[in-house]
C-alpha positions as CSV (number, residue, x, y, z in Angstrom):
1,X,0.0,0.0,0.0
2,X,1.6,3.6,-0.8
3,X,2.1,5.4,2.2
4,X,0.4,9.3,2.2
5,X,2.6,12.1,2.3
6,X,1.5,15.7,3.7
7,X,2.1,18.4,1.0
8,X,4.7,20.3,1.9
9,X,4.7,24.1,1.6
10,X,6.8,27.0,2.1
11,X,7.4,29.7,4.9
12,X,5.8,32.4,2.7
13,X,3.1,30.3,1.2
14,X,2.1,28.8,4.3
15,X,1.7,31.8,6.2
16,X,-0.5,32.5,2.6
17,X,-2.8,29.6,3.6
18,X,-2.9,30.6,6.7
19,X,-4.2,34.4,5.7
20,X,-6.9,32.8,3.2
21,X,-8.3,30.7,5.4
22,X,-8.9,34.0,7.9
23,X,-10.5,36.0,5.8
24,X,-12.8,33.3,4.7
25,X,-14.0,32.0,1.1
26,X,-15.1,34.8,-1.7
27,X,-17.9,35.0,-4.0
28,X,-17.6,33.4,-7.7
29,X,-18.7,35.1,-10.8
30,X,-17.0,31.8,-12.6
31,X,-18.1,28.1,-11.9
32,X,-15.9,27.0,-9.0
33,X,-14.1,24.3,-11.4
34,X,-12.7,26.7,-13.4
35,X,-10.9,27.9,-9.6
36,X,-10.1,24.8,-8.8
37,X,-7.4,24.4,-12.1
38,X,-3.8,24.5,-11.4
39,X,-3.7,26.8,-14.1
40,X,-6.0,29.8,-12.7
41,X,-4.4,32.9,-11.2
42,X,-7.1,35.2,-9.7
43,X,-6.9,38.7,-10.1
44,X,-4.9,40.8,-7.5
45,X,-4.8,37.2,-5.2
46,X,-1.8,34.5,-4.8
47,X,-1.7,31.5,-6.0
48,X,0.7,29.3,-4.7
49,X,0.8,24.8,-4.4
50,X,2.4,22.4,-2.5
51,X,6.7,21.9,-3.2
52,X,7.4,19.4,-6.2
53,X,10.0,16.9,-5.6
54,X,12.4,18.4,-8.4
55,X,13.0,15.1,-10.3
56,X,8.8,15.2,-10.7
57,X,7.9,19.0,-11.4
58,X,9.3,18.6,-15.2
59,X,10.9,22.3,-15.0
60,X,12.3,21.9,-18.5
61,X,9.5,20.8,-20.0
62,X,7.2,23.3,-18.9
63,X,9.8,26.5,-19.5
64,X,9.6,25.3,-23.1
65,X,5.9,25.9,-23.0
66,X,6.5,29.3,-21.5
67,X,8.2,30.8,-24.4
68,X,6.1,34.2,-23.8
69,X,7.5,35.4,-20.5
70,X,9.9,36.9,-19.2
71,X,12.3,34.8,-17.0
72,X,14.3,37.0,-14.9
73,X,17.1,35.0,-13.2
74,X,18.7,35.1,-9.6
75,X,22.7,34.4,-9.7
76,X,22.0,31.0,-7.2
77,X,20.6,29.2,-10.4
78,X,24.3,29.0,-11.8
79,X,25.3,26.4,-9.4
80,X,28.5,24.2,-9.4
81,X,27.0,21.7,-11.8
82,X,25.1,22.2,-14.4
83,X,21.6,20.4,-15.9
84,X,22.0,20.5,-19.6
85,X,18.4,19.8,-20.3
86,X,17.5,22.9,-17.9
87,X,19.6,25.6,-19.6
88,X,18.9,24.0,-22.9
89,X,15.3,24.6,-22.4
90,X,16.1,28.1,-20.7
91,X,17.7,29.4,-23.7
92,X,15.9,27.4,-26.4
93,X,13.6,31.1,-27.5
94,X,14.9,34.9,-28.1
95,X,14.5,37.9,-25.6
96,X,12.9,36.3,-22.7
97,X,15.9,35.8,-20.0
98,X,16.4,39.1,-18.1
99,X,19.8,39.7,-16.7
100,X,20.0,42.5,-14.6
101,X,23.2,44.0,-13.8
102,X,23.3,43.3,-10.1
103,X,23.0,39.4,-10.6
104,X,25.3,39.4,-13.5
105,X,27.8,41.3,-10.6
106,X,27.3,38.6,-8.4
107,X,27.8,35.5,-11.2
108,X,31.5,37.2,-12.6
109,X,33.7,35.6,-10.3
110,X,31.8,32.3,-10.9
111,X,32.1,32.9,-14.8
112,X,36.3,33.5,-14.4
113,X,36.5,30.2,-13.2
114,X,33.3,28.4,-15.1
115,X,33.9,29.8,-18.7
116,X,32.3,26.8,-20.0
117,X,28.4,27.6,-18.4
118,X,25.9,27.9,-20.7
119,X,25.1,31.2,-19.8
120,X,28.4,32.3,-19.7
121,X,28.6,31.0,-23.7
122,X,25.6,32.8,-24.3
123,X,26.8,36.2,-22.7
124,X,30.2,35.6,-24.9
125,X,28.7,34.8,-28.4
126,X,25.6,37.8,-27.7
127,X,22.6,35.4,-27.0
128,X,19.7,36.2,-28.5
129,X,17.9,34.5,-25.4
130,X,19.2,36.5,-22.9
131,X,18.0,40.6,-22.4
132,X,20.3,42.8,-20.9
133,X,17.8,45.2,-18.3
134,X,19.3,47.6,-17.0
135,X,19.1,49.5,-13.7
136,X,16.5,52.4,-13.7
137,X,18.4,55.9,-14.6
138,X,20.1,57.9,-11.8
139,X,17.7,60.8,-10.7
140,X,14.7,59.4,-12.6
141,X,11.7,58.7,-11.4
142,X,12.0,55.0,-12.3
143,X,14.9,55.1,-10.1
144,X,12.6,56.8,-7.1
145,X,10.2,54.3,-7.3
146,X,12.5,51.3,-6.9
147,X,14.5,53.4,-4.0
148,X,11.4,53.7,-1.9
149,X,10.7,49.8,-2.3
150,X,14.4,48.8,-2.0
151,X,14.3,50.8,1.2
152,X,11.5,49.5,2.8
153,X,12.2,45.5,2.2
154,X,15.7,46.1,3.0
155,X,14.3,47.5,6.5
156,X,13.4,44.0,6.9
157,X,17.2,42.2,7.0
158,X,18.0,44.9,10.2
159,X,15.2,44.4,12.7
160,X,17.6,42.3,14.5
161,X,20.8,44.3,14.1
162,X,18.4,47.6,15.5
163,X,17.5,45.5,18.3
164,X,21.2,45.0,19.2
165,X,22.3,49.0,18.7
166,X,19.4,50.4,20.1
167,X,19.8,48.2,23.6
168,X,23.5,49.7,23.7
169,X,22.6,53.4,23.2
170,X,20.2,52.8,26.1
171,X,22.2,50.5,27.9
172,X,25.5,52.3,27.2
173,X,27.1,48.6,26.4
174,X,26.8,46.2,24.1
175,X,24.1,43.5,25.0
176,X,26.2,40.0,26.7
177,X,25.0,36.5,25.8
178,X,21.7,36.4,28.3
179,X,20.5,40.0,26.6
180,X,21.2,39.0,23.2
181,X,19.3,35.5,23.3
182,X,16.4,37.9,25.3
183,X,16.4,40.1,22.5
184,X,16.3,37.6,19.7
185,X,12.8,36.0,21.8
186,X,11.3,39.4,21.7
187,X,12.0,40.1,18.1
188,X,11.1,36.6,16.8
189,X,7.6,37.1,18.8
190,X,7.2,40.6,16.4
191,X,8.3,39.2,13.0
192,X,7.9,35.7,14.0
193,X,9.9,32.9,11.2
194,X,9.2,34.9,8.4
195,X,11.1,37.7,9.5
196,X,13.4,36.0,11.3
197,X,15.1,33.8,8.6
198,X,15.5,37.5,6.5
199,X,17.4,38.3,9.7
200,X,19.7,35.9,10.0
201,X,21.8,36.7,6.5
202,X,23.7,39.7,6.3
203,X,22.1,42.3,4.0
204,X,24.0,43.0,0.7
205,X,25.4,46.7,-0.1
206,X,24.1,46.0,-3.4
207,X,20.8,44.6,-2.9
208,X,20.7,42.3,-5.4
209,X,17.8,40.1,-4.4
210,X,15.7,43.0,-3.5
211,X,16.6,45.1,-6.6
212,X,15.9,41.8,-8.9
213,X,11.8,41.5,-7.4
214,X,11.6,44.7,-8.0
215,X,12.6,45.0,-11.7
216,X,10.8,42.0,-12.2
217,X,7.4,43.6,-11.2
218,X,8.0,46.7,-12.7
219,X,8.9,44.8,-16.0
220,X,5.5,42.6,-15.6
221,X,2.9,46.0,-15.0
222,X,4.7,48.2,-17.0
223,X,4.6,46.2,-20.3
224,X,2.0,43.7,-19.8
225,X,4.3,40.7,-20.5
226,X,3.8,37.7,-17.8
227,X,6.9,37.3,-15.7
228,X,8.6,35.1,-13.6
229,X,11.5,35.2,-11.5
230,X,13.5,32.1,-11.2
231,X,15.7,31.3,-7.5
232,X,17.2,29.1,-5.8
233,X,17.0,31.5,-2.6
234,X,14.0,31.3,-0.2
235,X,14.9,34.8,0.7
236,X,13.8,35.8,-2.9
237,X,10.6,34.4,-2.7
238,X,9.9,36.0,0.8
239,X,11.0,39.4,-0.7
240,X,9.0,38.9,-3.6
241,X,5.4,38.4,-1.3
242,X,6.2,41.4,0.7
243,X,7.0,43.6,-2.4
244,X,3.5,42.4,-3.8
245,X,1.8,42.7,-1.1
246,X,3.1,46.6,-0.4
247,X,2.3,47.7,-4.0
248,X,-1.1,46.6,-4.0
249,X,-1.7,48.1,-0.7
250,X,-0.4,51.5,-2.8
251,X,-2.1,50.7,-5.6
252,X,-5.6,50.3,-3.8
253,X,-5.0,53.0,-2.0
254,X,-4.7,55.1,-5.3
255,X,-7.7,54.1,-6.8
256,X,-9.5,54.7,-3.6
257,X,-7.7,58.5,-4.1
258,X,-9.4,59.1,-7.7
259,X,-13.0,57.9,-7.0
260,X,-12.6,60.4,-3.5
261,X,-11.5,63.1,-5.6
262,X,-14.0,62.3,-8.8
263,X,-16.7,62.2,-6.1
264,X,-16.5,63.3,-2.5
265,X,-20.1,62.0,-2.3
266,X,-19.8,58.5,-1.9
267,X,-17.6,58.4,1.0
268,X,-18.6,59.2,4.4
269,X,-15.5,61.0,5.8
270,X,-14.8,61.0,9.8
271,X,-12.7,61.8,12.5
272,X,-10.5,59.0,13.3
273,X,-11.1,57.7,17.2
274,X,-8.3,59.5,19.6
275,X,-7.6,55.9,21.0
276,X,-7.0,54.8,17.6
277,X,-4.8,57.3,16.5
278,X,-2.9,57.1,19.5
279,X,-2.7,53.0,19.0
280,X,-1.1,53.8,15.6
281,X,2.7,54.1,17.0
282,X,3.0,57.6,16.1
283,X,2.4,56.6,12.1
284,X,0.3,60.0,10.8
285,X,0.4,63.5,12.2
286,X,-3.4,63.9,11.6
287,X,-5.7,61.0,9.9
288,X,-9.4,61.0,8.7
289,X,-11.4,57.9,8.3
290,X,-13.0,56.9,5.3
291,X,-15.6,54.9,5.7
292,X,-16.8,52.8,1.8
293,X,-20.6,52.0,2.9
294,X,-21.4,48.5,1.5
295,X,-17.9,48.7,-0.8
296,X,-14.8,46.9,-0.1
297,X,-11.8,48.1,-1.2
298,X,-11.3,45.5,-3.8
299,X,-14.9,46.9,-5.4
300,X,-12.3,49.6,-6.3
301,X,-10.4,48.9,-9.9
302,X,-8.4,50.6,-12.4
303,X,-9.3,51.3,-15.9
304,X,-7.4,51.0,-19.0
305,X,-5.6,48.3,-17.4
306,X,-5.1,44.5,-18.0
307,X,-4.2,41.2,-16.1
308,X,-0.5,40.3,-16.0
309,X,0.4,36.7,-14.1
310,X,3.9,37.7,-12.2
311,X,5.7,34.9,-9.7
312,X,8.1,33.6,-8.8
313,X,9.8,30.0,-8.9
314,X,11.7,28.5,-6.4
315,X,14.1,25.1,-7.7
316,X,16.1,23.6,-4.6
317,X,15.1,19.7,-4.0
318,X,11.6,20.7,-4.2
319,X,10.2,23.1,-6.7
320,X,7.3,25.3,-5.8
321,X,5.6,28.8,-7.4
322,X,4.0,31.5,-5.8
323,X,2.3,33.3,-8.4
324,X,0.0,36.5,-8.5
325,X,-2.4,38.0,-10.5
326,X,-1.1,41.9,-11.2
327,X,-2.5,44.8,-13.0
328,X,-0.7,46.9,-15.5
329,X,-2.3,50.1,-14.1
330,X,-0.1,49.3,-11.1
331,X,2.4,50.8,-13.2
332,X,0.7,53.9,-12.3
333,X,1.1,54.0,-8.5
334,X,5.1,53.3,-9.0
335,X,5.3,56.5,-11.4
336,X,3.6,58.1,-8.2
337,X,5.9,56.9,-6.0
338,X,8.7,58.0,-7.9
339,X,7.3,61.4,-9.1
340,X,6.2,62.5,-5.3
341,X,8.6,61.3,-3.3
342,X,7.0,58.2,-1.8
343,X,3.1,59.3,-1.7
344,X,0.3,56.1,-3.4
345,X,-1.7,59.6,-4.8
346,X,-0.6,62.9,-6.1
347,X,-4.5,64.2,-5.8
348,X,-4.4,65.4,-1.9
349,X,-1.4,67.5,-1.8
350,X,1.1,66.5,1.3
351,X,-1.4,63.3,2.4
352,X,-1.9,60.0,1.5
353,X,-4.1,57.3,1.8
354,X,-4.4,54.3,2.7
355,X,-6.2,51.2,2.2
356,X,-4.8,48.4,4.5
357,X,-3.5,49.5,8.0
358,X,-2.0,48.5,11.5
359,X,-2.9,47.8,13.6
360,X,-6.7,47.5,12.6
361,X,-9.1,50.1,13.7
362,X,-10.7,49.1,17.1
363,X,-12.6,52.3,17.9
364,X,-13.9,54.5,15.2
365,X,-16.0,52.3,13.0
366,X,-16.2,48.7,12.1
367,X,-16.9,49.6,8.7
368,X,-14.7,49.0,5.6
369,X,-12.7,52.1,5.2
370,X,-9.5,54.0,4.1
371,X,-7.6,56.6,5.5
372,X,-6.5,59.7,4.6
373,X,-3.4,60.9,6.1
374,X,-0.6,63.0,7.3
375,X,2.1,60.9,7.5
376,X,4.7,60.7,9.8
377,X,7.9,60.3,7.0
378,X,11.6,60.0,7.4
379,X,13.9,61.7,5.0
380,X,15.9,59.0,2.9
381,X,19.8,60.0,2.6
382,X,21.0,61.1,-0.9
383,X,17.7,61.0,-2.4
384,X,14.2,62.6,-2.9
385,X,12.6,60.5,-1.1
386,X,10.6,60.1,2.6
387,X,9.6,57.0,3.8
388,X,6.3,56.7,5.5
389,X,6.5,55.6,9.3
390,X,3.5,53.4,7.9
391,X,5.3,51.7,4.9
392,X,7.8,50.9,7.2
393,X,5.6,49.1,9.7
394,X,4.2,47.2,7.3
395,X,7.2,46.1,5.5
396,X,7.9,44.6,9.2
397,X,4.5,43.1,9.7
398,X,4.5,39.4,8.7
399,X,0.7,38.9,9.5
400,X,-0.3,39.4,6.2
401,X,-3.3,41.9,6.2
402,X,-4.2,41.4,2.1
403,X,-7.2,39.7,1.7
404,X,-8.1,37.4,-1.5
405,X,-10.5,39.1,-3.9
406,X,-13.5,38.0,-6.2
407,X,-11.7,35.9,-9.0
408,X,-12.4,37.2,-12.4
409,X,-12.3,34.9,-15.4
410,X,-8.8,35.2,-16.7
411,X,-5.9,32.6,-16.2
412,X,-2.1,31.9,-17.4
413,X,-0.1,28.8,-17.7
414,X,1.7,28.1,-14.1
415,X,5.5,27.4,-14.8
416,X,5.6,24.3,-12.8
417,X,2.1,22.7,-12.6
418,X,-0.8,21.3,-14.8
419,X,-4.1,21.6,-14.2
420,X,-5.6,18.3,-13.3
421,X,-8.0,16.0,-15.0
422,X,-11.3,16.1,-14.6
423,X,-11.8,13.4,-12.3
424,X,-9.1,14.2,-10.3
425,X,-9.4,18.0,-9.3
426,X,-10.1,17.3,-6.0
427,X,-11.5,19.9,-3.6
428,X,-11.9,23.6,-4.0
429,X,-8.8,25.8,-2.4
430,X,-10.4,27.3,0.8
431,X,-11.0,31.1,-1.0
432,X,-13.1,29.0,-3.4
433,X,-16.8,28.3,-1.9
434,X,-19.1,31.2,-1.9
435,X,-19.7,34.0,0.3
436,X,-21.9,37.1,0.4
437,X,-20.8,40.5,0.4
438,X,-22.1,41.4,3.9
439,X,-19.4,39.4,5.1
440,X,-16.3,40.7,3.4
441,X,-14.0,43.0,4.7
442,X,-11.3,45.7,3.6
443,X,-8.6,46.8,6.1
């Protein structure tokens, strides 16, 4: 008899599960068996499956079918020994493998002694597979946008290190072996695993892996073209949830901006609750509620834009994907970014909004809302740019506060799964049963 094994699932896509599963099931404009596909990628929602064994997920195979994306690689796929059939199938079609100059950085001194790599070949002879993508210009607003991101998940390597310096400026020594392990406790209770394994490997002064999920979803909203990032580094794929989930928070919280402006009547303004404002660590100087009436935020949604699949792939022993549904009007809110100086709308002068918050509002309404803010900022070094006490919390948080949204009939190919046959597509995914709007919520 075959023995049953669990599915086994990542730190990031667990902690996925685990958010889905809170915020309860969604309602279906779309037969549920179209959900239940390996293939479907709701809109503005994850998508992630159990790890692969690698010698089962057919990797090659599947980047053959994948001919129209764009594969932006990490440097820890060039490993010590190569799998012909894998880089074969890698390079097998023109202008899809995005090299970005801080991986190619990283992958020189392996390429002095490993001449003989495929990719290095290709880099020689001029590839027609591979894409050289640049870094964003100095002093454009490209080059803002990815600054403010950079910044915040970058934030999350040093919660530890703070920890340490800010216990000797009070302390006026350097914490001993008892104060470090006590700090360690109290910081893994705040960021819990997630955070913690970011922690525990030294940030790089060139911010490769956070630069690399950056340019990847800029590449995917900005042109339309699915994307996926390829790793062999869990860290990657924990940078590349957070950097999701931050932009769509941004990118809600412009739309939300337009419609407020477009039409101040359909929003109930209020003052925000003294006890809440006070609860909010000192994040806004002054904050107004808004409170959406029978919307959620997600009833919010962009025009002129279209559905771009973005994920990224993770190939140790196990493969797994954590994929995403995107918008190319998201491109918008990163112009914003850029253009302002780290505001999600350039409607409201000096404040922002924002659609997801912490910690949730206990005391001035139970009703979805936004708010609209004056945010507490601090000035980043060499640069235009001000990042908000609130961004920076949230880049922190590793409670994930996004909430799945209504799936809307569109779907892409996942890299390293098939959709099941018919009599084997086993139950819906948790967000997949029914559920009335009453019951939905937004922050």
């Amino acid at each position: 008899m075959a023995s049953f094994e669990r599915p086994k699932w990542t730190v990031p896509t667990r902690e996925l599960r685990s958010a889905i599963a809170r915020s309860g099931p969604l309602e279906l404009p779309i037969p549920a068996a179209e959900l239940q596909t390996a293939t479907y990628i709701p809109r503005l929602s994850f998508r992630s499956g159990p790890r692969v064994a690698a010698h089962k997920a057919n990797v090659a195979g599947n980047l053959h079918q994948a001919r129209d994306h764009a594969l932006f690689i990490d440097s820890s796929i060039v490993g010590r020994q190569d799998d012909p059939e894998f880089w074969e199938a890698l390079l097998c079609h023109p202008n899809r493998v995005f090299l970005t100059p801080r991986v190619e950085h990283e992958l020189r001194s392996h390429f002095e002694v490993r001449r003989d790599h495929p990719l290095s070949r290709g880099l020689v002879a001029k590839d027609r597979a591979i894409v050289w993508h640049p870094d964003p210009p100095n002093g454009s607003v490209e080059q803002n946008a990815a600054l403010y991101y950079l910044n915040l998940l970058a934030g999350r390597r040093s919660v530890l290190e703070r920890a340490y310096r800010r216990y000797a400026r009070i302390h006026h020594e350097d914490p001993d072996d008892a104060a470090r392990a006590e700090i360690l406790a109290n910081v893994q209770s705040d960021i819990r695993e997630r955070g913690l394994l970011l922690c525990r490997k030294p940030l790089s002064p060139s911010l490769a892996d956070e630069m690399l999920v950056y340019q990847a979803l800029a590449h995917a909203v900005r042109t339309g073209q699915p994307t996926k990032i390829l790793t062999k580094d869990r860290d990657i794929e924990e940078q590349f949830l957070k950097l999701v989930e931050l932009v769509t928070m941004h990118y809600w919280a412009m739309l939300i901006a337009r419609e407020y402006i477009a039409d101040f009547s359909r929003f109930r303004p209020r003052r925000m609750d003294e006890r809440d404002l006070n609860d909010s660590s000192g994040a806004y100087q002054t904050a107004t509620l808004l409170e959406l009436g029978d919307r959620a935020i997600h009833d919010f949604t962009g025009t002129r834009t279209r559905w771009v699949p973005i994920s990224c792939v993770l190939m140790t022993e196990y493969v797994s994907e954590l994929a995403y549904g995107a918008e190319t009007g998201m491109s918008a809110v990163l112009e914003i970014k850029g253009r302002t100086g780290g505001l999600s709308t350039d409607l409201l002068g000096d404040r922002d909004v924002h659609a997801y918050y912490l910690p949730e509002l206990r005391w001035s309404t139970r009703q979805p809302g936004a708010i609209v803010s004056r945010d507490v900022r601090e000035y980043v070094p060499g640069s235009d740019l001000f990042l908000a006490k609130h961004d920076v919390m949230q880049a922190i948080n590793t409670q994930l506060v996004m909430r799945p949204v209504t799936a809307a009939p569109q779907s892409s190919r996942i890299l390293t799964r098939r959709a099941p046959s018919p009599n084997r597509a086993g139950p819906p995914p948790p967000h997949a049963r029914p559920r009335s709007r009453a019951n939905r919520r937004s922050g």
